[in-house]
C-alpha positions in Angstrom: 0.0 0.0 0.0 1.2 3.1 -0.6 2.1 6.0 2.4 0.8 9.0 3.0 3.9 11.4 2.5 5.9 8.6 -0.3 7.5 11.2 -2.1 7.4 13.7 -0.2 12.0 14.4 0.8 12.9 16.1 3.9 16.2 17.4 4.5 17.0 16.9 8.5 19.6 19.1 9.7 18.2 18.5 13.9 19.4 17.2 16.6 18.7 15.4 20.1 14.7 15.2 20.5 12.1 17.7 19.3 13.7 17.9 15.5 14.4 14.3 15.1 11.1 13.3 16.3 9.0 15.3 14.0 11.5 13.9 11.0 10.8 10.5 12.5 6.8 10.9 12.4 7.2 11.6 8.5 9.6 9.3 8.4 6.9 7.2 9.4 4.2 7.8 6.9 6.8 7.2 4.2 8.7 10.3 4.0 12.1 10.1 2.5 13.9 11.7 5.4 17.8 12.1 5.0 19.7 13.3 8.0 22.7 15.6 8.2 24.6 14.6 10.4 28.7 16.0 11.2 31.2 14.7 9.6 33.1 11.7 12.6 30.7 12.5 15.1 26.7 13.0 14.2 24.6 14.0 15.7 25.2 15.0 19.5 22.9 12.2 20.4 24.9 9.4 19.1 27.3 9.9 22.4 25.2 9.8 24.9 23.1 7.6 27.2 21.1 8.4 30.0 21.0 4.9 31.5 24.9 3.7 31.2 24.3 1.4 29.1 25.2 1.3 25.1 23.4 -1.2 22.7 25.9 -3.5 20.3 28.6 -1.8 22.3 28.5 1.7 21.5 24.7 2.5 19.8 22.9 5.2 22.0 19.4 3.9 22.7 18.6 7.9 23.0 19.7 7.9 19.3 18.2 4.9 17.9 14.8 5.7 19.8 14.1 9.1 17.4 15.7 8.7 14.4 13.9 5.3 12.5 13.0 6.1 9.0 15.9 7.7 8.0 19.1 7.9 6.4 22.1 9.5 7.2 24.4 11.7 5.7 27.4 12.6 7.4 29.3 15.6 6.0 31.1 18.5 6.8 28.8 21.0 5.8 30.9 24.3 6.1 33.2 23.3 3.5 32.4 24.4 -0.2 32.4 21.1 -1.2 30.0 20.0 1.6 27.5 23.3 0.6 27.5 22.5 -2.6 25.8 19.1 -1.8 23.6 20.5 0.6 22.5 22.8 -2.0 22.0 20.3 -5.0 19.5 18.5 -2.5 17.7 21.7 -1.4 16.8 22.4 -5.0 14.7 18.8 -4.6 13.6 19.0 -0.9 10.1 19.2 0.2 10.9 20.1 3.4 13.6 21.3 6.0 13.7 20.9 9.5 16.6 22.3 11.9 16.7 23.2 15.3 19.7 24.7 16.0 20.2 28.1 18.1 18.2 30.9 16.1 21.2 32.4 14.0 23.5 29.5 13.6 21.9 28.3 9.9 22.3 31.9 9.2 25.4 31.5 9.5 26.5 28.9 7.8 24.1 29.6 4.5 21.3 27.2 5.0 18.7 29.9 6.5 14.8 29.8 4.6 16.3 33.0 2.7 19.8 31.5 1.4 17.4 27.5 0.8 14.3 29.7 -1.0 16.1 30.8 -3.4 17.5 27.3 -4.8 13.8 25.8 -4.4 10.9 29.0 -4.2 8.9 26.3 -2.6 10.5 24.7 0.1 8.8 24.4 3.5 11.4 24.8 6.5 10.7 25.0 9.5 12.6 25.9 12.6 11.9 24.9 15.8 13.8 26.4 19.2 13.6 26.3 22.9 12.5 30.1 23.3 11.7 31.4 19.8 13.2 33.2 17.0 14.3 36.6 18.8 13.5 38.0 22.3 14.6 38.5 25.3 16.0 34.7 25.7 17.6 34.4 22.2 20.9 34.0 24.1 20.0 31.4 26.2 20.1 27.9 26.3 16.5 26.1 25.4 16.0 22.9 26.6 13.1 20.6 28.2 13.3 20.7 31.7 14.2 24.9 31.9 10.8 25.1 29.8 9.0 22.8 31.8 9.9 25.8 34.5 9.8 29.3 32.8 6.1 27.6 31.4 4.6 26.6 34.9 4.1 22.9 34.2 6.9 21.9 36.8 4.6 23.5 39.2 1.7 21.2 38.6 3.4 18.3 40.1 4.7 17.4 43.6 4.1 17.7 46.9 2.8 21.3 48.4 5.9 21.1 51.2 8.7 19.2 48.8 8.6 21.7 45.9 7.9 21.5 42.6 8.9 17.9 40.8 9.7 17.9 36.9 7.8 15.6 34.8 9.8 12.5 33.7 9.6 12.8 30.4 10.8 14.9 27.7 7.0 16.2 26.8 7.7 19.7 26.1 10.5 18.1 23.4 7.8 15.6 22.0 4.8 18.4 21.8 6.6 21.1 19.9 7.8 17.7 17.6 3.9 17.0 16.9 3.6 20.8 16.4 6.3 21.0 14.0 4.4 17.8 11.9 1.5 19.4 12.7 2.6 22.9 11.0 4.7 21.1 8.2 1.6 18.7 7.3 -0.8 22.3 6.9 1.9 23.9 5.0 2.4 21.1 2.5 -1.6 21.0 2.4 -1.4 24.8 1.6 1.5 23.9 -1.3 -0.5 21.8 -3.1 -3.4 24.3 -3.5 -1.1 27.7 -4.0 2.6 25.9 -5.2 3.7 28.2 -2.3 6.2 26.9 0.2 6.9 29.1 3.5 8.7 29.3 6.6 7.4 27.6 9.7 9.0 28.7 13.0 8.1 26.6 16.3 9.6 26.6 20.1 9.3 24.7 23.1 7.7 27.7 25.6 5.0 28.5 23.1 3.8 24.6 22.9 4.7 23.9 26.0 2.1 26.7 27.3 -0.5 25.5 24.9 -0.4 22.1 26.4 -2.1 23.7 30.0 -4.5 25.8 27.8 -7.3 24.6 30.2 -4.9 25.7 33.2 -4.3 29.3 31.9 -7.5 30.1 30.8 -8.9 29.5 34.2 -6.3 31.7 36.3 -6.4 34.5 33.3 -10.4 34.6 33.0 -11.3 33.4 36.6 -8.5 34.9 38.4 -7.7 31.3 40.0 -4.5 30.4 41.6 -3.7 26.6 41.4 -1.9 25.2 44.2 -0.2 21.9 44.6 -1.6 19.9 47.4 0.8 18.0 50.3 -0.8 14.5 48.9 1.2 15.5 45.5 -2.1 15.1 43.2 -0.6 16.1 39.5 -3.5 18.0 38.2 -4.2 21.0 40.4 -7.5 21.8 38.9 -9.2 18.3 40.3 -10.6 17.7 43.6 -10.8 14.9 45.4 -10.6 11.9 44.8 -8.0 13.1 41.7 -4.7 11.0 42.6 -2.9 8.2 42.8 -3.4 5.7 46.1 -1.1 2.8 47.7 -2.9 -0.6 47.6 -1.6 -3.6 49.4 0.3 -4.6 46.6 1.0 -1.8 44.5 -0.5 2.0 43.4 -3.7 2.6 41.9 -5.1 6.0 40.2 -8.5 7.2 40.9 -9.6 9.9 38.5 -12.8 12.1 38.2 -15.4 9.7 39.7 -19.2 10.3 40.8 -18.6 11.1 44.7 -21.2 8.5 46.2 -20.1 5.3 43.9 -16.7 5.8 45.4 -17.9 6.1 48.6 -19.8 2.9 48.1 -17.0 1.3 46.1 -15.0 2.1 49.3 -17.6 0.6 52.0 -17.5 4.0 54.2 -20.4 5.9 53.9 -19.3 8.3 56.7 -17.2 9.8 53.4 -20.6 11.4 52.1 -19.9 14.2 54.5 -17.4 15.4 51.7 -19.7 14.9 49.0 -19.4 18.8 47.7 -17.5 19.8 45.0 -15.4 22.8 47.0 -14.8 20.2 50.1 -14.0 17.9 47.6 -11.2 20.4 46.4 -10.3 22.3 49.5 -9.8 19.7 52.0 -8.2 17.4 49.2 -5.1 16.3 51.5 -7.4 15.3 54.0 -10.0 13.4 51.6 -6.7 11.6 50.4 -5.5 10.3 53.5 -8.8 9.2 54.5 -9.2 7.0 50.9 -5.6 5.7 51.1 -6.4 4.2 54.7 -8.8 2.3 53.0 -7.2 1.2 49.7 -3.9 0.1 51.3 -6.8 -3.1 52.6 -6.8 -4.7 49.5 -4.9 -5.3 46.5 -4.8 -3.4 43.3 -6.6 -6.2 41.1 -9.4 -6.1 44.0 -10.0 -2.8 44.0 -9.7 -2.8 40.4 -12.6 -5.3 40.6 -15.2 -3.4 42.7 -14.3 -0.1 41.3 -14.4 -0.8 37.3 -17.6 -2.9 38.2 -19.4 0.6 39.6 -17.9 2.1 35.9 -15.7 4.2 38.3 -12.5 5.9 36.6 -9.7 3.9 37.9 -6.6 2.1 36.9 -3.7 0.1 37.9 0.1 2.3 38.1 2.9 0.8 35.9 6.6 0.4 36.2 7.8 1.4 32.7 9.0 -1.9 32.7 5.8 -3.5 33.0 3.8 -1.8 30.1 4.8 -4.2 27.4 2.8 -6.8 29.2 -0.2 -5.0 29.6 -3.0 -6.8 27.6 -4.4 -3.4 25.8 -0.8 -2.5 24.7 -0.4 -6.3 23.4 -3.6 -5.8 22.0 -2.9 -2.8 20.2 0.5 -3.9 18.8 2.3 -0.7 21.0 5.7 -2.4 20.2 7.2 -4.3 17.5 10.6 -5.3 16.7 13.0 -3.8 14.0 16.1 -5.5 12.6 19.3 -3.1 13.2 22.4 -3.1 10.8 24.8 -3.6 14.2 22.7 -4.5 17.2 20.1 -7.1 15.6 16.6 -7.3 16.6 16.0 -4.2 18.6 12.1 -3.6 20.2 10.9 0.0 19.4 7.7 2.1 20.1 5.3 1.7 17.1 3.4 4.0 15.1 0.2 5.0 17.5 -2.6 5.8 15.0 -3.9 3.5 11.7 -4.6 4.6 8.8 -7.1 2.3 6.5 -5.5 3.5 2.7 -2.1 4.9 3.4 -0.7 3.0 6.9 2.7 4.2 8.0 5.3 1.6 8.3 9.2 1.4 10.2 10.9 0.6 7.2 14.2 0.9 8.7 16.0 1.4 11.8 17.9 4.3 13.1 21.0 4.5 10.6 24.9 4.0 11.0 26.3 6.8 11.4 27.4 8.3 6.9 25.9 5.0 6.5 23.8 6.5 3.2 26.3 8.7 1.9 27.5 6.5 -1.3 23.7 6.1 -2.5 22.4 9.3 -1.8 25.4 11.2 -3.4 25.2 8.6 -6.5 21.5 10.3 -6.8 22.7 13.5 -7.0 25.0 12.6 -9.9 28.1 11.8 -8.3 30.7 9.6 -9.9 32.4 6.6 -7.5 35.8 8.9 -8.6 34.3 12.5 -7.1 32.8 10.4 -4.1 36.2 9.4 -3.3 38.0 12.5 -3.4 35.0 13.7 -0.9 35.7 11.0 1.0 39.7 11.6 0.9 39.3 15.1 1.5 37.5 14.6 5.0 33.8 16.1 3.3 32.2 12.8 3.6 32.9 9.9 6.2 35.3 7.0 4.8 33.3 4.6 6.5 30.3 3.8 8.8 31.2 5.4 12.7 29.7 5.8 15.7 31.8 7.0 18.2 30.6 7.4 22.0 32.3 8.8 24.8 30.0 7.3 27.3 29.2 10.7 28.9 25.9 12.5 28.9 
């Protein structure tokens, strides 16, 4: 069957998370997505781990878990030589994606101004921590700082322990589905004007829009949210809005009608609470009280009488449990990919269907230059000039991946 974007060539010039995911996702749906990568090193990626551990010896699993899909090109591309190629596959790109510091593809000649006039209707887009220009164009834009400067970190965490940073990467991974989001609209746009355009996107901006329902409540009602000592995550919910020890485990209890808890939990003397601004004002208290009674019976059992009353509940996962859930098998959440180096590697799957064009993992994060040859040869380059690159130190002489086992 054929995919949604086959055909449709991206030129990936981003690193770490937010960039690489967004390639990956049209990667996914059949994008041909080539990644530009440095010349000996890659991307920054490539040499790091955040768990200590390496896969094949020295493959990052932070690497190999964004960059499926793809293939790789690594080149030095402030040479002449290395512009030159950089250019000849500008004036066939579909789309560019980079997020380096605002300025820095200025720089070096690949800004939507220097690529726009090889190919009028490229789509680029740029996506950064802060945004183009501002007050915080000199800094440093990463996930957690926006998870602060945007007020998310102070959703979560207890009211006398401080604010605690989600564990996750989500401001990264929204802005990426904003970026396909954008980049999907502006290629929608191209094929109705011929127009391409420049697409600018940052993690503050999307990381904001993700508590939409937050803001609007403390700009148009004047509400303060504050983080209660039983560490519920969503400050906008009442009890019984958390998540509960059980005799075996942890169980989350989300917005439920009062009484069928209070049944489900065999203590009627908890109807005393059963108003809304009790139910949210005395919420540390409320929580203590139910987590007296959960800690009683196991998780399965509560599960049991509470999903029986159609109450909002659910068991708490270890990450390393998830695969084994029955709904994830169900849903085929993760399949298995054959890599050049390490083998059979599991990765995440694509999370939506699609009945005419599905997306499909084609191929596994690449070797480091491990596509130069082919995707030079496309460009019209003879085995004899692809040797002097490779001599010269433009192109890499062979496949590397080099760590330094350092974060």
């Amino acid at each position: 069957m054929q995919q949604a974007l086959e055909g449709v060539k991206v030129l990936d010039f981003s690193q770490l998370l937010q960039g690489p995911y967004a390639t990956q996702m049209m990667g996914d749906l059949g994008a041909d997505v080539i990644k530009v990568e440095r010349n000996g090193t890659g991307d920054i990626y490539r040499g790091m781990t955040f768990f200590n551990k390496w896969i094949a010896g020295d493959e990052s699993p932070c690497f190999m878990a964004w960059n499926r899909n793809k293939r790789s090109l690594a080149i030095d591309i402030k040479s002449e030589e290395g512009k030159a190629i950089i250019y000849k596959l500008a004036k066939e790109t579909d789309v560019v994606v980079e997020n380096f510091r605002p300025g820095v593809m200025k720089r070096l000649g690949y800004s939507y101004d220097d690529l726009k006039k090889i190919n009028p209707k490229i789509i680029y887009c740029s996506a950064s921590g802060w945004g183009a220009d501002g007050p915080y164009l000199s800094r440093p834009g990463q996930d957690l700082l926006v998870q602060a400067v945007s007020g998310a970190i102070m959703t979560s965490g207890k009211a006398s322990y401080g604010p605690v940073a989600l564990g996750t990467a989500l401001c990264d991974q929204v802005n990426g589905l904003n970026s396909v989001y954008a980049i999907l609209s502006a290629l929608f746009y191209r094929e109705r004007t011929g127009k391409g355009q420049e697409i600018k996107t940052n993690l503050l901006s999307s990381a904001i829009a993700f508590q939409m329902q937050d803001f609007f409540a403390i700009q148009n009602l004047g509400t303060k949210f504050e983080r209660p000592e039983s560490g519920i995550g969503h400050p906008g919910n009442g009890a019984p809005f958390g998540t509960y020890k059980t005799k075996d485990g942890y169980l989350t209890i989300a917005m439920s009608p009062w009484p069928k808890l209070v049944e489900a939990l065999g203590d009627n003397t908890l109807m005393q609470y059963n108003d809304p601004k009790v139910l949210y004002n005395q919420r540390d208290e409320i929580h203590s009280i139910i987590e007296t009674i959960t800690v009683t019976k196991t998780t399965d059992e509560w599960l049991e009488i509470m999903l029986g009353l159609d109450l909002w509940v659910a068991r708490v996962y270890d990450q390393s449990e998830v695969e084994h859930n029955p709904q994830v098998i169900h849903n085929n959440t993760f399949v298995e990919v054959e890599h050049p180096k390490a083998g059979k590697v599991k990765v995440t799957n694509i999370p939506f269907t699609m009945s005419e064009t599905p997306g499909k993992i084609s191929r596994p994060s690449p070797m480091l230059g491990q596509h130069n040859q082919e995707i030079l040869e496309a460009l019209g380059y003879t085995s004899e000039a692809i040797k002097k690159l490779t001599d010269d130190n433009i192109i890499s002489s062979e496949v590397i991946n080099k760590s330094d086992n350092s974060c």
